[in-house]
PDB file of N, H, CA, C and O in Angstrom:
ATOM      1  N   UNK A   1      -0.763 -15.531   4.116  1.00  0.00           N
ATOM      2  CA  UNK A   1      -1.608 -14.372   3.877  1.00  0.00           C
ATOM      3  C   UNK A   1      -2.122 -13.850   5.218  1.00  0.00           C
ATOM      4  O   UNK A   1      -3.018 -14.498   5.759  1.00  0.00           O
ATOM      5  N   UNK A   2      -1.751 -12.978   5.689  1.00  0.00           N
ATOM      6  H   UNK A   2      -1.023 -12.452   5.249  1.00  0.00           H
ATOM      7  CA  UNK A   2      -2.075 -11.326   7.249  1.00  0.00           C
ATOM      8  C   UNK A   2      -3.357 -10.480   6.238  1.00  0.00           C
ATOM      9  O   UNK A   2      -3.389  -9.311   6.622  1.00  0.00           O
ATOM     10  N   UNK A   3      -4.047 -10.637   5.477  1.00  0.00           N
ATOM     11  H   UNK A   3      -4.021 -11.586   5.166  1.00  0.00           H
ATOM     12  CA  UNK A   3      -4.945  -9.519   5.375  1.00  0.00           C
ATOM     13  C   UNK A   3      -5.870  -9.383   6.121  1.00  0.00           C
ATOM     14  O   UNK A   3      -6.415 -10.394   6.564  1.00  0.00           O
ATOM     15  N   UNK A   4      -6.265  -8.273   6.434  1.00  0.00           N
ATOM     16  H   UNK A   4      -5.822  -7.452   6.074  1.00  0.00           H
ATOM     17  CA  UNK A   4      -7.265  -7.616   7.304  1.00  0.00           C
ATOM     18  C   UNK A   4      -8.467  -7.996   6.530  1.00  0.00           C
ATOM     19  O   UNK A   4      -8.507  -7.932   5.301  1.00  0.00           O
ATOM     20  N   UNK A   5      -9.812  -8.544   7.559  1.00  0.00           N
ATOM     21  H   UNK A   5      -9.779  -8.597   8.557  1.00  0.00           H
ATOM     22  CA  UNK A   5     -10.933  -8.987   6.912  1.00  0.00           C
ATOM     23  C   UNK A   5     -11.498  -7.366   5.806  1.00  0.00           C
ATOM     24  O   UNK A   5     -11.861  -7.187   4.643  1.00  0.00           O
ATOM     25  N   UNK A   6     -11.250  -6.404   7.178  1.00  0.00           N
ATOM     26  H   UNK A   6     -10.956  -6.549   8.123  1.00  0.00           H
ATOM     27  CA  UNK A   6     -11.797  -5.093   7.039  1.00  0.00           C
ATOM     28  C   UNK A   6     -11.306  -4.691   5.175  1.00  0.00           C
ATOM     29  O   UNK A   6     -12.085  -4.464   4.250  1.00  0.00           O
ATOM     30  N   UNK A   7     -10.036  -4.719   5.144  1.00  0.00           N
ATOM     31  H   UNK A   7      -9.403  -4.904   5.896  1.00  0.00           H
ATOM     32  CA  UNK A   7      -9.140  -4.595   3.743  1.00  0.00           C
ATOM     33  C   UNK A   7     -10.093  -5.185   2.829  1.00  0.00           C
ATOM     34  O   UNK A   7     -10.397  -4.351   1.976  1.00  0.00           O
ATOM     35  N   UNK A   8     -10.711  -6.334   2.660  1.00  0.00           N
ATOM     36  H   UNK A   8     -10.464  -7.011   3.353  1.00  0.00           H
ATOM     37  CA  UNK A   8     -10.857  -6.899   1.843  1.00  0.00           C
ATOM     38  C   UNK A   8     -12.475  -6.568   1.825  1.00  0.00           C
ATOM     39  O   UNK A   8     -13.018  -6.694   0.728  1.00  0.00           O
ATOM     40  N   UNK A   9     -12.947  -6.332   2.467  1.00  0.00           N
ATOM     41  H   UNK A   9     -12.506  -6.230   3.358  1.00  0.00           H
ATOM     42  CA  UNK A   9     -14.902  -5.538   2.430  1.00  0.00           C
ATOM     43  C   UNK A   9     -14.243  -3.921   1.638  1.00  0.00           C
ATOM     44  O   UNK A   9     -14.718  -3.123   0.831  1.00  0.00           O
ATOM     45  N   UNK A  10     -13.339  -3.992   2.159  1.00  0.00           N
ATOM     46  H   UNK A  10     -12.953  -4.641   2.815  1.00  0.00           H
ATOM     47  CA  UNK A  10     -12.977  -1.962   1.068  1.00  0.00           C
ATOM     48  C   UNK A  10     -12.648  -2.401  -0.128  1.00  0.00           C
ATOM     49  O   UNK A  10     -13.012  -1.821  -1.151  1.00  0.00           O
ATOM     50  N   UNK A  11     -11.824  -3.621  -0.126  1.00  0.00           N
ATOM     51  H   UNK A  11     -11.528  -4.093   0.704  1.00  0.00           H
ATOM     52  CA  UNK A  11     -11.809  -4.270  -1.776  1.00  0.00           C
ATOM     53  C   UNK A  11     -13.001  -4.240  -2.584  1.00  0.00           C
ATOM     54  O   UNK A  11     -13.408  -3.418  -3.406  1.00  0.00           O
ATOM     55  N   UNK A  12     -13.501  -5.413  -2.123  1.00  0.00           N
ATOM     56  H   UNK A  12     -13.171  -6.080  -1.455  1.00  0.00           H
ATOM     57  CA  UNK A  12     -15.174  -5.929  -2.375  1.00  0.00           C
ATOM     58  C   UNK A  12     -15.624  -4.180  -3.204  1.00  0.00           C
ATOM     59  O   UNK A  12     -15.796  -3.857  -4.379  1.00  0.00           O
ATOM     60  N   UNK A  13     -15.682  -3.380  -1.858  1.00  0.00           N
ATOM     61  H   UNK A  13     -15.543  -3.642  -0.903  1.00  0.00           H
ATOM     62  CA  UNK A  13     -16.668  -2.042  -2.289  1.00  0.00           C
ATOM     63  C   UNK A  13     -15.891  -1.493  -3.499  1.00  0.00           C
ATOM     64  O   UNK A  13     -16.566  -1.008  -4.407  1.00  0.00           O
ATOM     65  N   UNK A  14     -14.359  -1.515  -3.633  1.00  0.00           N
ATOM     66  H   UNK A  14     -13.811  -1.910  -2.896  1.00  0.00           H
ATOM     67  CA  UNK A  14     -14.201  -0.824  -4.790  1.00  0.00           C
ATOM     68  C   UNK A  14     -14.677  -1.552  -5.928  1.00  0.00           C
ATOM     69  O   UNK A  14     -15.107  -0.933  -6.901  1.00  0.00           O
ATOM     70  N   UNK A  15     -14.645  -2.874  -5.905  1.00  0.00           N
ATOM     71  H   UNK A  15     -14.296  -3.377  -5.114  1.00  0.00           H
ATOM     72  CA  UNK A  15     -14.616  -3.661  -6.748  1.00  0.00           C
ATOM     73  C   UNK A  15     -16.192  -3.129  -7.650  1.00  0.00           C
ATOM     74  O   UNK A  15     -16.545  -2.989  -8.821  1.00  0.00           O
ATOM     75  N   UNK A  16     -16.661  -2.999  -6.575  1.00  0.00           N
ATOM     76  H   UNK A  16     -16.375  -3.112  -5.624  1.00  0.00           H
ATOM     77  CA  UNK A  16     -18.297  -3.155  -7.268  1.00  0.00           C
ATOM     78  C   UNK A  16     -18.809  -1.288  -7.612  1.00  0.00           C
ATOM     79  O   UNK A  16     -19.875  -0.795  -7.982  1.00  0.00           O
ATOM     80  N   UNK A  17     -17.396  -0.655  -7.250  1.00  0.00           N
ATOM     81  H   UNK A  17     -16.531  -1.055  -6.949  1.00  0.00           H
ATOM     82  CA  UNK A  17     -18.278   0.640  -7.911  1.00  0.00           C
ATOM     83  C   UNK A  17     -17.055   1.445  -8.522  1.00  0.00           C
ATOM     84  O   UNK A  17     -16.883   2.647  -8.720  1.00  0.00           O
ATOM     85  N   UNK A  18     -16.351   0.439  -8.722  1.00  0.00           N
ATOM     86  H   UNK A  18     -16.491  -0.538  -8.561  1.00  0.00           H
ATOM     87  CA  UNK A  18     -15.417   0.935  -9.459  1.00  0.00           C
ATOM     88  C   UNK A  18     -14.369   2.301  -9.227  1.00  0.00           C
ATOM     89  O   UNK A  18     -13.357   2.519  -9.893  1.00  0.00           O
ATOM     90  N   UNK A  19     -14.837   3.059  -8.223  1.00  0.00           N
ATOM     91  H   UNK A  19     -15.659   2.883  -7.682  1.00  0.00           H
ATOM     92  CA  UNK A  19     -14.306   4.213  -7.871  1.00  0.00           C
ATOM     93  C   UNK A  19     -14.002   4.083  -6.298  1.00  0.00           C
ATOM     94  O   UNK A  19     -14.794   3.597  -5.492  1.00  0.00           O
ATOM     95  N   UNK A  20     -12.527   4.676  -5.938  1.00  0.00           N
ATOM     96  H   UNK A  20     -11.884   5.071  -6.593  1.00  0.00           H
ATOM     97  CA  UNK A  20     -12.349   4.701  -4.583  1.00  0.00           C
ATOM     98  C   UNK A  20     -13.365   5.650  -3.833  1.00  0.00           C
ATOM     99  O   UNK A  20     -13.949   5.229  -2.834  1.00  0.00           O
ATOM    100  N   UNK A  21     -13.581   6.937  -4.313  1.00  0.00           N
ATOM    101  H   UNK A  21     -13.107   7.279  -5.125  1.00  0.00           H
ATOM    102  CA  UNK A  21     -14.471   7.958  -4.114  1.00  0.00           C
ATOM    103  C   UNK A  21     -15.776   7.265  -3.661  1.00  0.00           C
ATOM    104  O   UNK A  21     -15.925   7.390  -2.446  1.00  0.00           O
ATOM    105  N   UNK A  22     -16.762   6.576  -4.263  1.00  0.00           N
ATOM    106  H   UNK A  22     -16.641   6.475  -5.250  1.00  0.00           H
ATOM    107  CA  UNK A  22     -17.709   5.953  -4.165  1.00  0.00           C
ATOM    108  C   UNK A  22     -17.974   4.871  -3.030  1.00  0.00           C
ATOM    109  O   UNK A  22     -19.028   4.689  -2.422  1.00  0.00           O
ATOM    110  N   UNK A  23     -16.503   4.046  -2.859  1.00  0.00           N
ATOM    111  H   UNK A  23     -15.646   4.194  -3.353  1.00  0.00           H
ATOM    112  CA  UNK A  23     -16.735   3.060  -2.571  1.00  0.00           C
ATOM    113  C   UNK A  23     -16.401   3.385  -1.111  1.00  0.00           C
ATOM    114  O   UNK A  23     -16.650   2.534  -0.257  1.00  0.00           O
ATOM    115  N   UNK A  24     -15.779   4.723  -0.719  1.00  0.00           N
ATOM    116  H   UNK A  24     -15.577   5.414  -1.413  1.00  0.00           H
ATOM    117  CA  UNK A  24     -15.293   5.556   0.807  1.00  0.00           C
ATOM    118  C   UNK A  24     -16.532   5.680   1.064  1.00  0.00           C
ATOM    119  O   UNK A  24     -16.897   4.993   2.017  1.00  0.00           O
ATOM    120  N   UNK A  25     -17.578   6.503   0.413  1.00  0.00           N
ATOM    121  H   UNK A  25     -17.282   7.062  -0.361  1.00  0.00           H
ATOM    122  CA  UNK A  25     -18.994   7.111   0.566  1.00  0.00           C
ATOM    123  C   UNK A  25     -19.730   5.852   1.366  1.00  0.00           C
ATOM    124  O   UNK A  25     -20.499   6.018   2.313  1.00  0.00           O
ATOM    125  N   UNK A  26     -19.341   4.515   0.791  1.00  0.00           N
ATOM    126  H   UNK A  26     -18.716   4.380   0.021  1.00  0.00           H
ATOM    127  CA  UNK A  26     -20.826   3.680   0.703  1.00  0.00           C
ATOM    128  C   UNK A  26     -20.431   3.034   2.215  1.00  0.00           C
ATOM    129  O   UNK A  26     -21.300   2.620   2.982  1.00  0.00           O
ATOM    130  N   UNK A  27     -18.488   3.003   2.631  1.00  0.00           N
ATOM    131  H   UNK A  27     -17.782   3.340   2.008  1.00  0.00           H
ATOM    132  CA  UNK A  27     -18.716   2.488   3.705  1.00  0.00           C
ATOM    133  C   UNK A  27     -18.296   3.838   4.462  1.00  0.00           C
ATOM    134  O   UNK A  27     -17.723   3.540   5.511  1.00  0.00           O
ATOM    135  N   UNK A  28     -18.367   4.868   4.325  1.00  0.00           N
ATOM    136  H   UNK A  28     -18.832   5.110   3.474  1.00  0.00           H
ATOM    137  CA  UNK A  28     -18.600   5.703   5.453  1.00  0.00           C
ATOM    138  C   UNK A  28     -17.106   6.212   5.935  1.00  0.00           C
ATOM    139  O   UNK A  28     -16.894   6.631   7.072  1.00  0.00           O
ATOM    140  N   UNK A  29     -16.190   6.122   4.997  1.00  0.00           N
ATOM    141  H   UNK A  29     -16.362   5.781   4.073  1.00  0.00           H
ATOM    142  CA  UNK A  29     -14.720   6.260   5.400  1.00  0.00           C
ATOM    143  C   UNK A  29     -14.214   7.790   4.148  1.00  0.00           C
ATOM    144  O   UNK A  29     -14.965   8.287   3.309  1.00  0.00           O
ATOM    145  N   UNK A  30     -13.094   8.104   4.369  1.00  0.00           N
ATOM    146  H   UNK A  30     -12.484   7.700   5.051  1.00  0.00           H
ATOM    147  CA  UNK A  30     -12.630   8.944   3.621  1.00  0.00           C
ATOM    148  C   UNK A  30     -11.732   8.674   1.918  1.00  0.00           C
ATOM    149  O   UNK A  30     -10.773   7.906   2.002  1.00  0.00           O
ATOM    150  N   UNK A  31     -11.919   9.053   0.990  1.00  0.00           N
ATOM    151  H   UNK A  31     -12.698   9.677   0.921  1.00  0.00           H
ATOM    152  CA  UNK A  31     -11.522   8.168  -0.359  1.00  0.00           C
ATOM    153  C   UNK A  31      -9.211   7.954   0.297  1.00  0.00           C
ATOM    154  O   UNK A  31      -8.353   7.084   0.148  1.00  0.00           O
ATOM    155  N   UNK A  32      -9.246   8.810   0.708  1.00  0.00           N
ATOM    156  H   UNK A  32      -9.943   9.517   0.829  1.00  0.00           H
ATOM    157  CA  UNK A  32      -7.570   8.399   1.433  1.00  0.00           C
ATOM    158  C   UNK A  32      -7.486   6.644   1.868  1.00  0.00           C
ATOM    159  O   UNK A  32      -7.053   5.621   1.337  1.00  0.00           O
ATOM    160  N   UNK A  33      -8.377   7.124   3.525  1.00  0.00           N
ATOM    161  H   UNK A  33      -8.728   7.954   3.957  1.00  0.00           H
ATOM    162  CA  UNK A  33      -8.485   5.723   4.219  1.00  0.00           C
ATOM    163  C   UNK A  33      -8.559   4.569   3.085  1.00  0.00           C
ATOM    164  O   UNK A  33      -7.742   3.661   3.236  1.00  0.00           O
ATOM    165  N   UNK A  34      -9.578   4.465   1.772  1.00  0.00           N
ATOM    166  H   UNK A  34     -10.242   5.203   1.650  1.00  0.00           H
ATOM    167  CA  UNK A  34      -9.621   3.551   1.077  1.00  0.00           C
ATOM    168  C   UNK A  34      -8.377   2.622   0.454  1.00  0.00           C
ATOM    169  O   UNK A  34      -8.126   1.418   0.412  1.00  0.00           O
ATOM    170  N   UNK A  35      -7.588   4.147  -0.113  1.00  0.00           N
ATOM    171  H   UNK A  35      -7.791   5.125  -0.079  1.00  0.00           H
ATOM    172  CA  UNK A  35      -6.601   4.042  -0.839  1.00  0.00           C
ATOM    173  C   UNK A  35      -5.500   3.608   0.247  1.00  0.00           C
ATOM    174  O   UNK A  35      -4.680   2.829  -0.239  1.00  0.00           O
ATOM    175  N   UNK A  36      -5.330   3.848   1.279  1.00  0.00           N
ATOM    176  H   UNK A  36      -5.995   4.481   1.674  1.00  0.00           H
ATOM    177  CA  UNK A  36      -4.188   3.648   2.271  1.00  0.00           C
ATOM    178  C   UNK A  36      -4.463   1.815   2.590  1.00  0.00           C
ATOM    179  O   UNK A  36      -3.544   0.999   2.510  1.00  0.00           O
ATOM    180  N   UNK A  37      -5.810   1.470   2.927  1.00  0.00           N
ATOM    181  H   UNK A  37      -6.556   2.133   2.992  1.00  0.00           H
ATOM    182  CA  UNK A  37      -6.586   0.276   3.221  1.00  0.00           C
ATOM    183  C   UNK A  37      -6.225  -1.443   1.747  1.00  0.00           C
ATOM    184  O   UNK A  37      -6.087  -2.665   1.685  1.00  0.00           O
ATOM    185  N   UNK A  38      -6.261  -0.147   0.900  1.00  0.00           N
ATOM    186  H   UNK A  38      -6.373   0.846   0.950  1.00  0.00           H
ATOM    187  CA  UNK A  38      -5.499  -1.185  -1.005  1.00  0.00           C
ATOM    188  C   UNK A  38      -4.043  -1.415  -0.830  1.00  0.00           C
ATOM    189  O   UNK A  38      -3.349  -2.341  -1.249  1.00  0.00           O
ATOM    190  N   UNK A  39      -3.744  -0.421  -0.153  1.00  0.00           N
ATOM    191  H   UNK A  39      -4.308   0.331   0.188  1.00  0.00           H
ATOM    192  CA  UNK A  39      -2.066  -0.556  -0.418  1.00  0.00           C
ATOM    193  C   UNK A  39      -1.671  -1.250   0.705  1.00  0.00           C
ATOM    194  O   UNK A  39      -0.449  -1.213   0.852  1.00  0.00           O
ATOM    195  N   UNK A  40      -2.313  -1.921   1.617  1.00  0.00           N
ATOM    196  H   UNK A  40      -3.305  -1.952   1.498  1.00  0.00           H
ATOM    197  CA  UNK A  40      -1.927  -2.224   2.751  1.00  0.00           C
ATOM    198  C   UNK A  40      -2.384  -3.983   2.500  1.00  0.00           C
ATOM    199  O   UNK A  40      -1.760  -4.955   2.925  1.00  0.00           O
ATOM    200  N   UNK A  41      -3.558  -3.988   1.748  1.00  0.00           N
ATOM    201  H   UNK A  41      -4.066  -3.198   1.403  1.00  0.00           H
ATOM    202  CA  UNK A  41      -3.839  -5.189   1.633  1.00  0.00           C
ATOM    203  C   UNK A  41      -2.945  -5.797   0.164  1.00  0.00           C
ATOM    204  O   UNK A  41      -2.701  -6.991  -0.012  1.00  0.00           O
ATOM    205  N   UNK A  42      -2.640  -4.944  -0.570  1.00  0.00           N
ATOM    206  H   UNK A  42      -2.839  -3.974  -0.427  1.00  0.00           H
ATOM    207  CA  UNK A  42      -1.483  -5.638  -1.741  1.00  0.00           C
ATOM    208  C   UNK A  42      -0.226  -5.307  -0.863  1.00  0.00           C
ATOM    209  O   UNK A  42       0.811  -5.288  -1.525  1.00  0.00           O
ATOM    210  N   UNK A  43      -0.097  -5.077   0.301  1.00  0.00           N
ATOM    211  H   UNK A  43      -0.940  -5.092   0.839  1.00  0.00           H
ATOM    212  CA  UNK A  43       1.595  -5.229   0.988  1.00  0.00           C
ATOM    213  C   UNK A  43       1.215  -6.600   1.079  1.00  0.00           C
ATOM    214  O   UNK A  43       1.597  -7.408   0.232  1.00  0.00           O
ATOM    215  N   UNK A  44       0.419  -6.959   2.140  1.00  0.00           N
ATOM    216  H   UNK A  44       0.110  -6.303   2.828  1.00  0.00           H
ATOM    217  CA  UNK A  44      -0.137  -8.181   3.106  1.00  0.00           C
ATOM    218  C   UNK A  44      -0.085  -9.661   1.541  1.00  0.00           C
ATOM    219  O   UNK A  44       0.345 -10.805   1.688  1.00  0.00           O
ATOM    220  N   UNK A  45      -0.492  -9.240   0.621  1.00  0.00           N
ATOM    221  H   UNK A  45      -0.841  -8.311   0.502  1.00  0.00           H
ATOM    222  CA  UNK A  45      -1.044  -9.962  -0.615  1.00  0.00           C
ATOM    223  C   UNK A  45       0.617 -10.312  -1.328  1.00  0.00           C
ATOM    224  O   UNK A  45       1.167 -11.334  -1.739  1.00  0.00           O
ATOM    225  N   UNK A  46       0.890  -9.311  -1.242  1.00  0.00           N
ATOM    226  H   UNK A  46       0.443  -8.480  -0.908  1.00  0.00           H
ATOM    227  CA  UNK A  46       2.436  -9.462  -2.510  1.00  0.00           C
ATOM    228  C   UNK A  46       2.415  -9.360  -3.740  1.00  0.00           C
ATOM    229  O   UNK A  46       3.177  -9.781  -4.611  1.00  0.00           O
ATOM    230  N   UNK A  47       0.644  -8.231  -3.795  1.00  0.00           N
ATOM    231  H   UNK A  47       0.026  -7.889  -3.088  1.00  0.00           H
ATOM    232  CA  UNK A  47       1.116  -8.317  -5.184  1.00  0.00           C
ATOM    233  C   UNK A  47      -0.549  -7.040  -5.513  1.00  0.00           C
ATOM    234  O   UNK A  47      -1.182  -6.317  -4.744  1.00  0.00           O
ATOM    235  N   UNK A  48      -0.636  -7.240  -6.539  1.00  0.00           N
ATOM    236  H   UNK A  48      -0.121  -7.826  -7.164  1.00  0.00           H
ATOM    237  CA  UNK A  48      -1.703  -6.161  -7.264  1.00  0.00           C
ATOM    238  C   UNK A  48      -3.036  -6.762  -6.729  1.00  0.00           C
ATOM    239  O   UNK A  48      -3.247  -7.975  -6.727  1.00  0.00           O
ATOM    240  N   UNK A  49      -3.565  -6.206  -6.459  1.00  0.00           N
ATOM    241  H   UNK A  49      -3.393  -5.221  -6.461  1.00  0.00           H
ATOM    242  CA  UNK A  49      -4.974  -6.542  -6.507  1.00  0.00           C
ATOM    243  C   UNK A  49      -6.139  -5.874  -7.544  1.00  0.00           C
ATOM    244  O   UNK A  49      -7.140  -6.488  -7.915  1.00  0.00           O
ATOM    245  N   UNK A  50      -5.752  -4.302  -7.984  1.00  0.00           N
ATOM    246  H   UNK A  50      -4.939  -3.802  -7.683  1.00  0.00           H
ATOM    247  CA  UNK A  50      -6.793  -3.528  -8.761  1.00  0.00           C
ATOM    248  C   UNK A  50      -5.761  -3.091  -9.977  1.00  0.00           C
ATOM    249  O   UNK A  50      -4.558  -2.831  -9.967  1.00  0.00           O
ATOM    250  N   UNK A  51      -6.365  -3.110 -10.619  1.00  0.00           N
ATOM    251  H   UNK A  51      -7.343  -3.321 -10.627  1.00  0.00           H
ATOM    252  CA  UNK A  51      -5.339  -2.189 -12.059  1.00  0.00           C
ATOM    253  C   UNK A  51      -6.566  -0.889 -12.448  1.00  0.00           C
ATOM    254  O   UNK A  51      -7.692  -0.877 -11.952  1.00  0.00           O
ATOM    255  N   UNK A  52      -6.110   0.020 -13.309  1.00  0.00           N
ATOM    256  H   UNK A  52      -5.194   0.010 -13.712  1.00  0.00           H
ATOM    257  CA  UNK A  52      -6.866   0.957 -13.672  1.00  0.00           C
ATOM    258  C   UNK A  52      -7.263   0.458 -15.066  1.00  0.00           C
ATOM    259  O   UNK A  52      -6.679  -0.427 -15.690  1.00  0.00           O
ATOM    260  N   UNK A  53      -8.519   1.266 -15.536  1.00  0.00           N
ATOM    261  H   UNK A  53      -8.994   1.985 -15.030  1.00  0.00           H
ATOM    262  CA  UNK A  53      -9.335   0.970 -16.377  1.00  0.00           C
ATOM    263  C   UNK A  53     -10.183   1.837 -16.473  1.00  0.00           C
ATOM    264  O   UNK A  53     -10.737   2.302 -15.477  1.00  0.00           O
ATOM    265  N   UNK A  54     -10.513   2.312 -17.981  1.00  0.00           N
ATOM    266  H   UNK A  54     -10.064   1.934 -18.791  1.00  0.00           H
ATOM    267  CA  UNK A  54     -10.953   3.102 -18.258  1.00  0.00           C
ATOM    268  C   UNK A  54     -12.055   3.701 -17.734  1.00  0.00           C
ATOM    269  O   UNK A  54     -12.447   4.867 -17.771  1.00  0.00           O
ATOM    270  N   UNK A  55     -12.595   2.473 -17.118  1.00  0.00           N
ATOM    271  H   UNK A  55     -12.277   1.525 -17.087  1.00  0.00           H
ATOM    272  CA  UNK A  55     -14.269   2.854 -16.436  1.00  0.00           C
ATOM    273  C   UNK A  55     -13.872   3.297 -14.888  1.00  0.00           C
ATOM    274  O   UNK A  55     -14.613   4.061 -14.269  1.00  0.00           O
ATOM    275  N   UNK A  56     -12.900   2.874 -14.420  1.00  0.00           N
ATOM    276  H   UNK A  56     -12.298   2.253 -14.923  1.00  0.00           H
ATOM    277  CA  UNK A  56     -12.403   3.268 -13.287  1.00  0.00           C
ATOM    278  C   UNK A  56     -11.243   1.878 -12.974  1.00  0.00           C
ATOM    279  O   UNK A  56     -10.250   1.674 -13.671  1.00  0.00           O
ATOM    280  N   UNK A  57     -11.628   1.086 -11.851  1.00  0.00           N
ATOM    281  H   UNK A  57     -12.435   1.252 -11.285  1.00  0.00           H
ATOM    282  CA  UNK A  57     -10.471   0.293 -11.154  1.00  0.00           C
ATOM    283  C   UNK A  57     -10.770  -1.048 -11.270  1.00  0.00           C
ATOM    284  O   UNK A  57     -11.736  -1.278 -10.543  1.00  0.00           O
ATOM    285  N   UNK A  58     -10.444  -1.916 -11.769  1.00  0.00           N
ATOM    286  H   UNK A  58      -9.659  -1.729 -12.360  1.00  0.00           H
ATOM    287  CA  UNK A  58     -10.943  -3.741 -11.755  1.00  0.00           C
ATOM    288  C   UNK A  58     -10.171  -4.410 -11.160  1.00  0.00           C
ATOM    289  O   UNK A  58      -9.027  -3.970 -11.044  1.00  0.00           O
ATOM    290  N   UNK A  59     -10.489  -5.624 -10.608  1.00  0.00           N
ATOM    291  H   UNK A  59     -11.418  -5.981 -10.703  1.00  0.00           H
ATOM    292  CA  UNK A  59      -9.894  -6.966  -9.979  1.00  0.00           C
ATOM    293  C   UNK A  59      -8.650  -7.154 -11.040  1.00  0.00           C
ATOM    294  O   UNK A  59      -8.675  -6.952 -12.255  1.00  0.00           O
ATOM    295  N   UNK A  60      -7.425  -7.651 -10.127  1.00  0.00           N
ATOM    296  H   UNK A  60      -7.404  -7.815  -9.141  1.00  0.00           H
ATOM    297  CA  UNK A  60      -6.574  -8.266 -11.260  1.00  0.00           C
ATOM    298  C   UNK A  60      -6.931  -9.463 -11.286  1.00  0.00           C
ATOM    299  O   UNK A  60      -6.429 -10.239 -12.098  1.00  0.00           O
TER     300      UNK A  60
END
């Protein structure tokens, strides 16, 4: 496992607000950067980390 500590604090933030939008806001980044930051840490991972859900995005 290569994941970036950074990757995984943008995890954490989506995790807890459920929205990429939100979770760009809280650390000060753009909702892109977030989304580019997920896909980089499920390359590094090999696998899913968030699925969608009705309320927004959850841990797999």
């Amino acid at each position: 496992m290569n994941a970036n500590p950074d990757d995984l604090l943008v995890l954490l933030a989506v995790s807890r607000s459920a929205k990429f939008t939100t979770a760009a806001q809280t650390l000060g980044l753009n909702h892109t950067t977030v989304s580019r930051r997920i896909a980089a840490l499920e390359k590094a991972l090999g696998g899913r980390v968030l699925s969608r859900a009705s309320g927004g995005w959850e841990l797999t």
